[in-house]
C-alpha positions as CSV (number, residue, x, y, z in Angstrom):
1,X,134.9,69.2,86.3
2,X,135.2,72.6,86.9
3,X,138.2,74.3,88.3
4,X,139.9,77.3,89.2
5,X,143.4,77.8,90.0
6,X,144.3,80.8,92.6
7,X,148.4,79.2,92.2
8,X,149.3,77.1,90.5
9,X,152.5,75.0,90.9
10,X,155.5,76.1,88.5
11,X,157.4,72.7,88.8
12,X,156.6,69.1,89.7
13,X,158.5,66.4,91.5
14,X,158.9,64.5,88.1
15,X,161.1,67.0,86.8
16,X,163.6,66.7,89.3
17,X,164.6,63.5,88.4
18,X,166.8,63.6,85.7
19,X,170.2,64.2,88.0
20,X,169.7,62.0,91.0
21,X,169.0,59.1,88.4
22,X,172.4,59.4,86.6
23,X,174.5,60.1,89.9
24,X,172.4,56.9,91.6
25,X,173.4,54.4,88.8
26,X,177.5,55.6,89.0
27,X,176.9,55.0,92.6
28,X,175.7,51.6,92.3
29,X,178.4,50.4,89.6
30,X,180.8,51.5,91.5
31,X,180.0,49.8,95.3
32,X,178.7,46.8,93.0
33,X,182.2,46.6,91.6
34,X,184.5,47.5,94.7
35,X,182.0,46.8,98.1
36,X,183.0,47.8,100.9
37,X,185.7,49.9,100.1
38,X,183.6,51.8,97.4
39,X,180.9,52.6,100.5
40,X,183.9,53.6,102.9
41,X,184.9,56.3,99.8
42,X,181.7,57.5,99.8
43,X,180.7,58.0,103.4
44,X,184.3,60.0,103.3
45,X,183.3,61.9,100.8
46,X,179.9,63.2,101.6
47,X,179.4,62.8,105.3
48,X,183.4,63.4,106.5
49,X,183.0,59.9,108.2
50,X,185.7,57.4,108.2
51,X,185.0,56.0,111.3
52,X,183.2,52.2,112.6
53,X,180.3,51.2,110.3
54,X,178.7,48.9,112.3
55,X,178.4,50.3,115.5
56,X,179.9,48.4,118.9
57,X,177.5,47.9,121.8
58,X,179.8,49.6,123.8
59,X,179.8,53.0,121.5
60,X,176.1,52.9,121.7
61,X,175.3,52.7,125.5
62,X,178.3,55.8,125.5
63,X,176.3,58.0,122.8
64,X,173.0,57.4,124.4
65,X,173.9,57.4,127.7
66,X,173.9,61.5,127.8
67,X,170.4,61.5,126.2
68,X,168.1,63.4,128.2
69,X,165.0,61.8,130.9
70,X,162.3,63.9,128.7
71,X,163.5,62.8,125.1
72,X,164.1,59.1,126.4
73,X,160.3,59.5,127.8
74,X,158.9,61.1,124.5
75,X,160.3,58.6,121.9
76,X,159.3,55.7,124.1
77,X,155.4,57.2,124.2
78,X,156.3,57.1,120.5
79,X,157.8,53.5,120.1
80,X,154.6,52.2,122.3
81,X,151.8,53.9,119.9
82,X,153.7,53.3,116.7
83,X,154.1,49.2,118.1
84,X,150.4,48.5,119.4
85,X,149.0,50.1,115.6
86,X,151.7,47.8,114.1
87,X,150.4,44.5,116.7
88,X,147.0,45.2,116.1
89,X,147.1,45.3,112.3
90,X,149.5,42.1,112.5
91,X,146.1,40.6,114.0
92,X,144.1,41.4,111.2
93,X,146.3,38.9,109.2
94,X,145.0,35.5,109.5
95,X,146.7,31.9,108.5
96,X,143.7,29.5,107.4
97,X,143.0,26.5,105.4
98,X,139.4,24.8,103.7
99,X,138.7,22.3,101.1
100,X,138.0,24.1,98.2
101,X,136.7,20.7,96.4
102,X,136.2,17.4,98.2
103,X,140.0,16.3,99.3
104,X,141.5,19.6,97.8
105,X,142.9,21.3,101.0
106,X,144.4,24.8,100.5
107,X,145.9,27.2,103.2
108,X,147.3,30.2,104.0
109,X,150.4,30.9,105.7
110,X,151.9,34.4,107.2
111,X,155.5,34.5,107.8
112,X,157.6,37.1,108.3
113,X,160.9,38.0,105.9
114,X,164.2,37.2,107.6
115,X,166.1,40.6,107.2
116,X,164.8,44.2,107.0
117,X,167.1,47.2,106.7
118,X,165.9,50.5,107.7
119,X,167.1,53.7,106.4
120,X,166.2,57.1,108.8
121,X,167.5,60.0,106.8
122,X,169.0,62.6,108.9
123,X,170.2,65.4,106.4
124,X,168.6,69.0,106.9
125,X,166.6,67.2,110.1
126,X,167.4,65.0,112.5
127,X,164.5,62.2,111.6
128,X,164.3,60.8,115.1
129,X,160.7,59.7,114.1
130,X,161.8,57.7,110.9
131,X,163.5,55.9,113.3
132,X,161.1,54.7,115.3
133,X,158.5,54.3,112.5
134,X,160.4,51.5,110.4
135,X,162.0,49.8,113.2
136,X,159.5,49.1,115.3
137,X,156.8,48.2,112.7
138,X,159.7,45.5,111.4
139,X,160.0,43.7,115.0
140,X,156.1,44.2,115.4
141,X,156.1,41.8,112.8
142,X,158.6,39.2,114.2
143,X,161.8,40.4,111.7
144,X,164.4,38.3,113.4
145,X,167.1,40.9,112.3
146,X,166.2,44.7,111.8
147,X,169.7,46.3,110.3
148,X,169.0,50.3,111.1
149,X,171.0,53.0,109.2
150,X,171.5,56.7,109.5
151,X,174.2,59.1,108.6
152,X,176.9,60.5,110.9
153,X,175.7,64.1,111.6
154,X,176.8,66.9,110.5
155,X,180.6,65.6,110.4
156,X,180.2,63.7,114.0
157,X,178.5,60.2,114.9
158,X,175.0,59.5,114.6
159,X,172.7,61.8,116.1
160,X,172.2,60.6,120.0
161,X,168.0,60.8,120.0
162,X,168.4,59.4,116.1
163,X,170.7,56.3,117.6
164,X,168.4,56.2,120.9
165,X,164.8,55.5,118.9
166,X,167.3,53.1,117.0
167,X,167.8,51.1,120.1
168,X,165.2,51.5,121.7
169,X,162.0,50.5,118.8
170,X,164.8,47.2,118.7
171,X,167.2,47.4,115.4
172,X,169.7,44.6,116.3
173,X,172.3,45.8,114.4
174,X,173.0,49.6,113.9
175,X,175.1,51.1,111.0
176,X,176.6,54.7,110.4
177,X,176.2,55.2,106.7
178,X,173.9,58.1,104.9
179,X,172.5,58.4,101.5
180,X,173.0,55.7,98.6
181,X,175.7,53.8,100.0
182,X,173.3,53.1,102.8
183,X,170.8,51.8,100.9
184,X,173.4,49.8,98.7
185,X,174.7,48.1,101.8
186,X,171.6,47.2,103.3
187,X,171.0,45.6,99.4
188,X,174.1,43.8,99.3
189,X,174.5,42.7,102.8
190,X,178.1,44.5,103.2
191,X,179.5,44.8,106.4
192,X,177.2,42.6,108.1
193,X,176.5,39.5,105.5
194,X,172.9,40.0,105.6
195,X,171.5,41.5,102.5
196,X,167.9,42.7,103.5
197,X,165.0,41.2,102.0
198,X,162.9,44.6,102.2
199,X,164.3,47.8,102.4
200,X,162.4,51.0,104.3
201,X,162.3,54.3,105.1
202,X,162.2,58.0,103.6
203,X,164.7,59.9,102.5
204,X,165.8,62.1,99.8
205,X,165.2,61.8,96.1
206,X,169.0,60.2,95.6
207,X,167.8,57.3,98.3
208,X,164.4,57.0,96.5
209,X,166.2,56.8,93.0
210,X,168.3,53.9,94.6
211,X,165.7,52.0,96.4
212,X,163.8,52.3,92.8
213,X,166.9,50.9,91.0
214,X,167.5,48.0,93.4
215,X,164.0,47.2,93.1
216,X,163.5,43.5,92.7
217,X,166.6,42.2,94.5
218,X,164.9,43.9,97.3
219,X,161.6,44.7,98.4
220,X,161.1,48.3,99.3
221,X,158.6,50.2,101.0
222,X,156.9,52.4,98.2
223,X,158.9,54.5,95.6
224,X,159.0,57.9,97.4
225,X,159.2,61.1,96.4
226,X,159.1,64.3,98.3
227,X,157.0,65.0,101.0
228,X,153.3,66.0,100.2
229,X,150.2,67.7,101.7
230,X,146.7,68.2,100.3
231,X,144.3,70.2,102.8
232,X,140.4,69.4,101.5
233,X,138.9,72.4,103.6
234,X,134.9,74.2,103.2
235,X,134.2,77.6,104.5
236,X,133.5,76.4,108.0
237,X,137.9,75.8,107.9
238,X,140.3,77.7,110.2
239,X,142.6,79.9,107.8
240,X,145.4,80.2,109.7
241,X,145.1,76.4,110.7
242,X,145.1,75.2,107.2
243,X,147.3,77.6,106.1
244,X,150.0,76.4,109.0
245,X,149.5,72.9,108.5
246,X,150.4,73.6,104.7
247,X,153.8,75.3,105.6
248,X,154.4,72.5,108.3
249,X,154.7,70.1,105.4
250,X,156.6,72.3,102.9
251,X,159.5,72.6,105.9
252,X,159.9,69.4,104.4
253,X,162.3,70.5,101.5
254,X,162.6,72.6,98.7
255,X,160.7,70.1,96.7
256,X,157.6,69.4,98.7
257,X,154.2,69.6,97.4
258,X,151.8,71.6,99.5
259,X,148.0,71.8,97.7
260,X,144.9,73.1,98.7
261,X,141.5,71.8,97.4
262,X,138.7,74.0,98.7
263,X,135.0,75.1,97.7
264,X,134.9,78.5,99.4
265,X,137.2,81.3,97.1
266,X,137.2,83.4,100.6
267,X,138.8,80.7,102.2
268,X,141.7,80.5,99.7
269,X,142.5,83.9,99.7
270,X,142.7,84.7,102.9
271,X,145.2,81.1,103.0
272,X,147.2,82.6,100.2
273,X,147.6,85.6,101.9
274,X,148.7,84.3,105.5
275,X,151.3,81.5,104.0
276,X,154.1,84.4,103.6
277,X,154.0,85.6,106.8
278,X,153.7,82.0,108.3
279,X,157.3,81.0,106.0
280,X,158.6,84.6,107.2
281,X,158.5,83.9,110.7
282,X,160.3,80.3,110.5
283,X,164.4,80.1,111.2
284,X,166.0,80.1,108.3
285,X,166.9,76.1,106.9
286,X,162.6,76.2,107.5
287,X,162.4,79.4,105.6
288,X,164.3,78.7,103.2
289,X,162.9,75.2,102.3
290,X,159.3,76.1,102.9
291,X,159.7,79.1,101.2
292,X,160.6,77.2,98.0
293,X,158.3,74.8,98.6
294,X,155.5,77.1,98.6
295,X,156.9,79.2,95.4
296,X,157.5,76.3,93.1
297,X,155.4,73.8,94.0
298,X,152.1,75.3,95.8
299,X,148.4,75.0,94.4
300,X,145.1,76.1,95.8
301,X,141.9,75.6,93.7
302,X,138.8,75.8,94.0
303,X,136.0,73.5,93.0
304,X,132.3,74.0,92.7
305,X,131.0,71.0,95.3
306,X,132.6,68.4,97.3
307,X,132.3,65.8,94.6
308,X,134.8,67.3,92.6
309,X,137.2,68.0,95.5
310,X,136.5,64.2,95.6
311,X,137.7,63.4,92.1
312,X,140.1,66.1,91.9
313,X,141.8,64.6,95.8
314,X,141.9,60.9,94.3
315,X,143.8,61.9,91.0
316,X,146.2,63.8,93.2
317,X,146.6,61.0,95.5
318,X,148.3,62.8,98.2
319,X,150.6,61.4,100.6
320,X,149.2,63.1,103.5
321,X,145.5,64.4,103.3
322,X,143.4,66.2,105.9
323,X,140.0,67.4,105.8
324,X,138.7,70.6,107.4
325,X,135.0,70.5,106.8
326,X,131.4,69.3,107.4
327,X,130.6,66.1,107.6
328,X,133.9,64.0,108.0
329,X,131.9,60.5,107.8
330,X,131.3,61.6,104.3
331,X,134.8,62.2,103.2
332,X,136.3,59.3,104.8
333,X,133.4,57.3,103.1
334,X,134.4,59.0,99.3
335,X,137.7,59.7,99.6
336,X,140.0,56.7,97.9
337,X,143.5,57.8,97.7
338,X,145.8,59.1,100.2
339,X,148.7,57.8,101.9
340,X,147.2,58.6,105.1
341,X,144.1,60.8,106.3
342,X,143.1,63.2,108.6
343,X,139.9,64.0,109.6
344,X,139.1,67.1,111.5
345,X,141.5,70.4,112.4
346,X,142.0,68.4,115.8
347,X,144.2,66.1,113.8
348,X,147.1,67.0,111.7
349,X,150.1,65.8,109.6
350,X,152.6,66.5,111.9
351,X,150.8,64.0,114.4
352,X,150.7,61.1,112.4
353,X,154.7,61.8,111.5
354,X,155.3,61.7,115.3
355,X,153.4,59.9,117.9
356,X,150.0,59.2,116.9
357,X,150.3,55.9,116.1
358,X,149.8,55.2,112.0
359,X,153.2,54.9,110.3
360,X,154.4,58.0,108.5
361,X,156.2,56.2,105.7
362,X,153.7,56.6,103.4
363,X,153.5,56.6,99.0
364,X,154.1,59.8,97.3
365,X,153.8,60.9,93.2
366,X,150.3,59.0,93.5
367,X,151.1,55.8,94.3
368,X,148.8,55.6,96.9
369,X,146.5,55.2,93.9
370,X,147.8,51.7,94.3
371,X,149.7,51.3,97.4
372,X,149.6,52.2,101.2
373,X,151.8,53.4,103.7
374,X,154.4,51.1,105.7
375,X,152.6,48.4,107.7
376,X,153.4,45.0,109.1
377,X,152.2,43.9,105.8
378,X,155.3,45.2,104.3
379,X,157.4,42.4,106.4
380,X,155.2,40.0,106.4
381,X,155.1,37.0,103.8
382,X,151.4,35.0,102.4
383,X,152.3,32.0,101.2
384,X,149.9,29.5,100.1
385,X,149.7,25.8,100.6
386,X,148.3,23.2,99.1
387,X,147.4,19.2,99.1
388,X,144.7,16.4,97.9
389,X,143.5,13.0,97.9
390,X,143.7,11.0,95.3
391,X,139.8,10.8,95.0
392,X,140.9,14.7,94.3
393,X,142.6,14.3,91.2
394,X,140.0,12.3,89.2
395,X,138.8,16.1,88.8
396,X,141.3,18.0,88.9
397,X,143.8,16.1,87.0
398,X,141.1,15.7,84.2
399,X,140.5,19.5,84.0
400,X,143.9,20.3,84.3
401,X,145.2,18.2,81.5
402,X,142.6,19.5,79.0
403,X,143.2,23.1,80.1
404,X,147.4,22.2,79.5
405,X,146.8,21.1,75.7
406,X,144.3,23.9,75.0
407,X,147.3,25.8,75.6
408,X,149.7,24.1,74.0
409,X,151.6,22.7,77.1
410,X,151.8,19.2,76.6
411,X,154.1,18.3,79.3
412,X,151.7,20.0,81.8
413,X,149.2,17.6,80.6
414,X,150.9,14.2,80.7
415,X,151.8,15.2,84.8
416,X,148.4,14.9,84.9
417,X,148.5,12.0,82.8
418,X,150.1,9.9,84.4
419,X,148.5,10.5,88.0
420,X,145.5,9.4,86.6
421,X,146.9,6.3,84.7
422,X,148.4,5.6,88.3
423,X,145.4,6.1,90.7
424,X,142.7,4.8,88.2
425,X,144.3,2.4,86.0
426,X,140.9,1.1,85.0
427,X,138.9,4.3,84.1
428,X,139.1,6.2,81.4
429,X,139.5,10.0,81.2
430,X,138.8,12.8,78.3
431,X,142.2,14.0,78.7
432,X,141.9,16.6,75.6
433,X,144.1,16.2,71.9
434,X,147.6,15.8,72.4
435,X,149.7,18.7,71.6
436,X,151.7,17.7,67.8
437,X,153.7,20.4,66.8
C-alpha cells in the first residue's frame, strides 16, 4: 500500500498510559480496603465535595427546577431519538426455540441484567449528552435499576442540565461522585448496596484505566480511550467542512486523535492549512485542547485509490468515521471498522454525540475491530436453554460418552452411562474405552 504522510502524529494514546494505570490501582486498594470512607476522601480531595452522595428527591426537583423551557425541550428531543434507536434495536433481538434433533429442544432467552451504573463525565465539559446516551439505552432495555453518576461541578453540585438528562432519560438512583471513585462505587455497590452488573459511559483515561481494571467483576461498555475522528474525504470534499469537523473532535482533549485519509493531495493541503485558523478562533479551554490535539496527535495521508483508504480506515478502526466522497453506497458496503459512521458532509460527528439517535459511547484504540458502540445489547443477557426426551439420549448420550473418554473425562462419560443403563436397560451401547489412568 502506498502512502504518504503530509503530518504525522508525534504521540499516540498508548503512551499516555503509564501514569493513570499506577494512580488507578492505589485508588482501587485503597476504597477496596476502607469503602465508603476512602470514596468520601477522595471526592474531598479532587472535586471539593463533601456533601450527600446519593442524591434526595427533594434536592433534585430544587436543582432542576431552575432549568430553562428550551434546554428541558432540547434534551427531551434527545432522550426520545436516543430511546426509539435503543427500542428498535431491542426488537431486533429475538427469544426462540427448535428441535435440533428429534426430542432435543433448545432455546433462546433475552433478559436484561439487574443493575447498570452509568458514569457521565463532566470535567472540562459539561457532558449533558453522556447522560442521556447511557441512561436511556439502559431502561430501553428494561434495567430495573439504572444508578447514574456525575461529578459535582466545578466545586458546586452536579451540573443542573447534567442532573436534568439524568432524570429525565430515567436513572432511579442518582449519585454525586466524579472520576475513579465513581466507577469504584458503582463496582462495589457502596452507598446504595447494588454493585452494577455493567458499567457505562466515557470519561477520562483515569476512568477508562479503572473500568479496565475492574473488568470481570463488572461488565463494561468497551475499553475507552480518547476521543477519535477519521474523515475518508475525495476531491469532490468541502475543505473547510472537513477540516471543521476535525477540530470539532480534537475540542475533545489534549489527547484526541483527529486523522485524515484522503486521495486528493490538494485537498489535504488546503485542510492543513485552514486547521490553525479554525483552533485560533475557538475560546481558550477549546483552543487549548484542540490545539494540542492537533499538534501531537494529527495525521493526514494520502493514498492512491479508495481501496487503500479502505485498508488503511479498517486498521485504524476509528471511533468516529465520516466520509466525504462519491459514492457513499460503496463505502458503507467496504468499510469494516468504525465505532460509528457517517456518510455524507450533511451528517457529522457532532450529530451522532447529540441528538441523532445512534449512541455516542462508542470503542476507541481500535477495538471497534472487535466491538461496537453502546447498544441495548450491552444490557441485555442470551441465555440458552435446553431439554430432551428420553428417545433423545439414545443419541446423544452415546455420542457424548465416546467424545468424554476420547478426552480423557471419564466421569463425563459414565453421566451418560448411566442414563442409558436407566432408559434402555436392555440395549446395548458403544460407549467408547473407559478412561484407566
Amino acid at each position: 500500500m502506498s502512502l504518504k504522510y503530509l503530518k504525522k502524529a508525534a504521540k499516540t494514546p498508548e503512551t499516555e498510559t503509564g501514569t493513570a494505570q499506577n494512580v488507578v490501582n492505589e485508588m482501587l486498594l485503597k476504597i477496596a480496603s476502607k469503602g465508603e470512607e476512602a470514596v468520601r476522601e477522595y471526592a474531598k480531595k479532587f472535586d471539593n465535595w463533601d456533601g450527600d452522595i446519593v442524591m434526595r428527591d427533594d434536592d433534585i426537583a430544587r436543582i432542576i427546577a431552575d432549568v430553562p423551557s428550551i434546554v428541558q425541550k432540547d434534551i427531551d428531543f434527545a432522550i426520545k431519538q436516543v430511546t426509539d434507536f435503543a427500542l428498535a434495536q431491542l426488537q431486533s433481538l429475538k427469544e426462540f426455540s427448535l428441535e435440533l434433533h428429534k426430542g432435543v429442544i433448545a432455546g433462546q432467552r433475552v433478559i436484561p441484567v439487574s443493575v447498570v451504573g452509568c458514569y457521565a463525565p463532566t470535567g472540562r465539559y459539561a457532558h449533558i449528552a453522556s447522560s442521556y446516551m447511557t441512561v436511556a439505552t439502559a431502561k430501553a432495555a428494561g434495567v430495573k435499576t439504572v444508578i447514574a453518576c456525575s461529578a459535582p461541578f466545578r466545586g458546586g453540585p452536579m451540573h443542573p442540565y447534567v442532573l436534568y438528562a439524568l432524570k429525565r432519560a430515567g436513572a432511579d438512583i442518582i449519585i454525586t461522585l466524579g472520576g475513579v471513585q465513581a466507577i469504584a462505587t458503582l463496582a462495589y455497590g457502596l452507598f446504595t448496596g447494588k454493585p452494577a452488573d455493567v458499567i457505562v459511559g466515557p470519561g477520562n483515561k483515569f476512568v477508562a484505566e479503572a473500568k479496565r481494571v475492574l473488568f470481570g467483576k463488572v461488565g463494561i461498555d468497551v475499553f475507552a480511550g480518547p476521543s477519535e475522528i477519521a474523515v475518508i474525504a475525495d476531491e469532490t470534499a468541502d475543505p473547510k467542512m472537513v477540516a471543521i469537523d476535525l477540530v470539532g473532535q480534537a475540542e475533545h482533549g489534549s489527547e484526541s486523535p483527529a486523522w485524515l485519509f484522503t486521495t486528493s493531495h490538494d485537498l489535504a493541503e488546503k485542510v492543513i492549512q485552514i486547521i490553525p485558523s479554525l483552533i485560533d478562533g475557538l475560546p481558550p479551554l477549546a483552543h487549548d485542547a484542540a490545539g494540542s490535539a492537533w499538534r501531537d496527535y494529527g495525521e493526514v495521508i494520502i493514498c492512491d485509490t479508495r481501496e487503500e483508504i479502505v485498508e488503511l480506515s479498517n486498521n485504524y478502526a476509528p471511533e468516529h468515521l465520516e466520509v466525504h466522497a462519491r459514492d457513499l453506497e460503496w463505502w458503507l458496503t467496504n468499510l469494516s471498522c468504525y465505532g460509528s459512521l457517517f456518510l455524507g458532509e450533511e451528517t457529522t460527528v457532532a450529530y451522532g454525540d447529540k441528538a441523532s439517535g445512534p449512541n455516542h459511547v462508542l470503542p476507541t484504540k481500535k477495538a471497534a475491530r472487535y466491538s461496537g458502540g453502546l447498544s441495548v445489547h450491552k444490557f441485555m443477557k442470551i441465555l440458552t436453554w435446553q431439554k430432551m426426551t428420553r428417545e433423545a439420549s439414545r443419541d446423544i448420550g452415546e455420542i457424548t460418552a465416546r467424545i468424554s473418554r476420547l478426552e480423557g473425562m471419564e466421569a463425563h462419560a459414565r453421566t451418560a452411562d448411566y442414563r442409558l443403563s436407566k432408559y434402555f436397560p436392555d440395549q446395548n451401547f458403544n460407549l467408547g474405552e473407559e478412561v484407566k489412568e
